[in-house]
C-alpha angles and dihedrals in degrees: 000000000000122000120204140146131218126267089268091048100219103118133045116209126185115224107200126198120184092214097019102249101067107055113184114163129062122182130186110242102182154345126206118165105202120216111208125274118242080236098034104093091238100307119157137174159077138297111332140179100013132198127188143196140178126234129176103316102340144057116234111197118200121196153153130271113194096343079269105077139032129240137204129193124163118207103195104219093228092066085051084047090049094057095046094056102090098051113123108249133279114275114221 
């Protein structure tokens, strides 16, 4: 998987492969649309800078918002497993 977000990060989007070369499915995680902090020189945004791990059977992403405030979102691996199901198979 490959997690990224748009130029106006305000969104994150997942982007899944089966053998991690072909990556075919790409799913919106989250929006959040960041209003300017009183001390944050005018930043807004969404997530930002984002870091991930996986633990257990889930990937927990933690991020920025506005440089100002964290943020936590938990993708649990099953649900990535589930849209990839009806891709045709791998080809050798």
């Amino acid at each position: 998987w490959i997690l990224g977000n748009m130029r106006s990060r305000q969104d994150f989007y997942i982007t899944v492969s089966r053998n991690g070369w072909l990556f075919r499915r790409t799913r919106h995680l989250l929006t959040i649309e960041g209003q300017a902090e009183p001390d944050s020189i005018g930043k807004k945004g969404g997530p930002q800078y984002p870091h991930a791990v996986t633990v257990g059977n889930n990937i927990w992403i933690a991020y920025s918002i506005t440089k100002m405030k964290e943020g936590v979102t938990r993708v649990p691996i099953d649900k990535l497993v589930d849209i990839c199901k009806d891709l045709p198979p791998l080809k050798h």
